[in-house]
PALUMNU-105247 format. One record per residue: residue in three letters; x, y, z of N, C-alpha, C in turn. Coordinates in steps of 0.2 Angstrom, whole numbers, plus 5000, padded with zeros to 4 digits. Layout:
% PALUMNU-105247
AlaXYZXYZXYZ...
END
This chain:
% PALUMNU-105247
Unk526253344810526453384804526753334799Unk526453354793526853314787527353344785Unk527953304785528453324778528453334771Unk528753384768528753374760529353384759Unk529453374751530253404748529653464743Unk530353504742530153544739529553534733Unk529753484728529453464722528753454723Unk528553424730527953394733527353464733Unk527753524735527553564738527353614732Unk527753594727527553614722526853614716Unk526953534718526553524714525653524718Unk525853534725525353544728525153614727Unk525253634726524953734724524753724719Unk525153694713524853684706524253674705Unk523953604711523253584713523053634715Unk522953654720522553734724522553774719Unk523153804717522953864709522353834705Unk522553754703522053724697521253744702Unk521253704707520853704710520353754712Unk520653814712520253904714519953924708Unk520353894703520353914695519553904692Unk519553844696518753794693518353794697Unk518453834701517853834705517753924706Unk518053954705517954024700517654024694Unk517753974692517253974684516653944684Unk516453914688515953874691515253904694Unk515753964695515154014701514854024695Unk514154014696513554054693512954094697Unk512554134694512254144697511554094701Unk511354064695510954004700511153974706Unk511853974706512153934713512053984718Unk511954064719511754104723511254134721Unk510654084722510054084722509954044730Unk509354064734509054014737508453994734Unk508353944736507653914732507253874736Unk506753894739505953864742505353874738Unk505153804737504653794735503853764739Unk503553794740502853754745502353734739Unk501953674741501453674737500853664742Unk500453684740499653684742499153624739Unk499153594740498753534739497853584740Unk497353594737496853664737496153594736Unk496453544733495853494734495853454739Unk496153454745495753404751495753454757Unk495153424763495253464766495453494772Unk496153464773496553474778497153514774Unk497153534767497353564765498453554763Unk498453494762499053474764499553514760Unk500053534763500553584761501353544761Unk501753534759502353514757503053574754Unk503353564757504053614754504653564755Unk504753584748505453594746506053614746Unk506353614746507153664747507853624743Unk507853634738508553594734508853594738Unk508953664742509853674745509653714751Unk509953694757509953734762510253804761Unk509753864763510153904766510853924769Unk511253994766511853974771512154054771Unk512454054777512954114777513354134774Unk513654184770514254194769514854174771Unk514754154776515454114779515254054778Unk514854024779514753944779514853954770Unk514653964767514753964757515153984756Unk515854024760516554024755517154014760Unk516853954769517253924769517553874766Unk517553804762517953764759518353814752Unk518253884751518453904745519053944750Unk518853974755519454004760519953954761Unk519453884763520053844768520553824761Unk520553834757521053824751521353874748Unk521053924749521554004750521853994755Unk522053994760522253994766522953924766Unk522553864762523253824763523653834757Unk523353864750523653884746524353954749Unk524053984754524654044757525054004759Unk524953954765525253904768526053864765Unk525653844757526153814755526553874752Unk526553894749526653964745527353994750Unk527154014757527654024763527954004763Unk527753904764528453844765529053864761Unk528553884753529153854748529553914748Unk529454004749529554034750530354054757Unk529954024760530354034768531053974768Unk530753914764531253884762531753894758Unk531553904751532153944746532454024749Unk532254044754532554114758533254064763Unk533154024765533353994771533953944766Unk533653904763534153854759534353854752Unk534053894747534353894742534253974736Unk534254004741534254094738534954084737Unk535454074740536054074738536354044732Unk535953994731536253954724535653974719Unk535254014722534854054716534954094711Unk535654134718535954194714536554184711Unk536954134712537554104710537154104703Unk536754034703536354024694536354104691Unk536054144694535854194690536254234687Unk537054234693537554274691537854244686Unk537954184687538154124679537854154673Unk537354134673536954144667537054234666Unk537254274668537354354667537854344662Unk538654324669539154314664539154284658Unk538854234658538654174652538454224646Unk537954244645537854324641538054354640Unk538554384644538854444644539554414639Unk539854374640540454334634539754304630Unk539454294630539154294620539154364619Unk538854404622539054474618539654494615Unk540354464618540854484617541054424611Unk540854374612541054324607540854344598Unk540354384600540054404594539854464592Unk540454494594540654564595541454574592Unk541654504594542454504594542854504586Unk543154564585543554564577543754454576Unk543554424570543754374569544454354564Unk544654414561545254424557545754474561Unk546454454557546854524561546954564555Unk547354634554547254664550547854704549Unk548354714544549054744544549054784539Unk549154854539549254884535550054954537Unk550154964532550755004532550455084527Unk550755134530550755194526551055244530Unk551355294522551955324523551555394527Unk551855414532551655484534552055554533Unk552755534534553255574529553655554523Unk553555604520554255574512554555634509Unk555055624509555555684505555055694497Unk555455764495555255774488555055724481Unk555455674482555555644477554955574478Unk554755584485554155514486554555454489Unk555055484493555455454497555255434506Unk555055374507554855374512555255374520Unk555255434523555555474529555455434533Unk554655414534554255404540553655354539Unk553755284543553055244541552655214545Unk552055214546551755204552551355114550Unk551455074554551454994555550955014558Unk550054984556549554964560549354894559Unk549354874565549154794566548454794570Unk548054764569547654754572547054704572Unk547054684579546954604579546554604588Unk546154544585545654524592546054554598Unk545754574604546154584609546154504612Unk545654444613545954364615545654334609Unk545954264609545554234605544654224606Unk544554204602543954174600543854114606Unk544354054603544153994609544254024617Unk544654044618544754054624543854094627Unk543654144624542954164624542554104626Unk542354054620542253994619542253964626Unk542953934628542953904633542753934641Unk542753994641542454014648541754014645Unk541754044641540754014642540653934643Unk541053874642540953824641540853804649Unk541453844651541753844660541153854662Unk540853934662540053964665539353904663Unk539153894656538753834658538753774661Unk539553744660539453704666539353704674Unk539653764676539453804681538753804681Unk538353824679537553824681537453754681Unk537453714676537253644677537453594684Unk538053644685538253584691537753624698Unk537653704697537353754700536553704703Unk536253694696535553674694535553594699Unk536053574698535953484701535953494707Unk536653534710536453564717535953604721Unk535653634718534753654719534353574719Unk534253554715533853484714533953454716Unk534553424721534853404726534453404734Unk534353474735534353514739533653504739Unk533353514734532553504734532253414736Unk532553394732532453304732532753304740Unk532853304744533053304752532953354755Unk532353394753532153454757531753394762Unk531453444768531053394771530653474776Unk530153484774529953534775529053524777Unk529053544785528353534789528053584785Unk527353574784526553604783526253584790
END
């Protein structure tokens, strides 16, 4: 059995994908054709006959075995890669993903966030003469700053980056049988 890293494995499906691809396009109908040709030679007199045959007859099995045996290793690798990121990096799949949520979810807030604070004053009681009794103080202002926003996002994408290098890691020293 050969070893691959994951990258190897990748790029191996990309061939078979390409590969099913063009030879899906390829199919024509003259290629599913058979074709016998005899000739009669009708001037001599033993009557000499010849046949031709561009292409052997064949089975449906024999004519879409090498199209199967590359369906079949295409599933092959497809598994690896699958059974391997189940086994050794679905968990760092989901950490990235949960970064990248939160990462989002603070732009939402960043760009949602009041950027001025706001103070106003006004009387709610006042004697006859416009004498104020009672006054009410509204301030109102970001609930955090801006940068602090700022810098956990800054925190989260580096979080993913360092997330991304340990997957790539992980991948560049995979060592995984086909």
């Amino acid at each position: 059995m050969t070893k691959y890293n994951i990258n190897e494995l990748l790029e191996r499906k990309k061939e078979l994908e390409t590969q099913l691809n063009e030879k899906a396009k390829e199919l024509d109908c003259e290629e599913l054709k058979y074709r016998k040709e005899i000739t009669v030679d009708h001037t001599r007199n033993d009557k000499n006959i010849s046949e031709y045959i561009p292409r052997e007859k064949q089975t449906i099995d024999e004519y879409t075995k090498p199209i199967f045996d590359l369906i079949d290793e295409l599933a092959k690798v497809k598994t690896a890669i699958q059974k391997y990121n189940a086994q050794k990096v679905l968990g760092e799949l989901q950490k990235r993903e949960a970064t990248r949520i939160k990462h989002n979810y603070l732009s939402i807030i960043k760009n949602k966030l009041p950027k001025d604070k706001e103070h106003s004053r006004k009387v709610t009681r006042a004697d006859k003469e416009g004498v104020a009794l009672e006054t009410t103080e509204v301030s109102v202002e970001p609930m955090f700053e801006r940068k602090e926003v700022e810098k956990r996002m800054n925190q989260f994408a580096a979080q993913e980056r360092k997330v991304n290098t340990e997957i790539q890691r992980q991948n560049l020293n995979a060592e995984i049988e086909l």
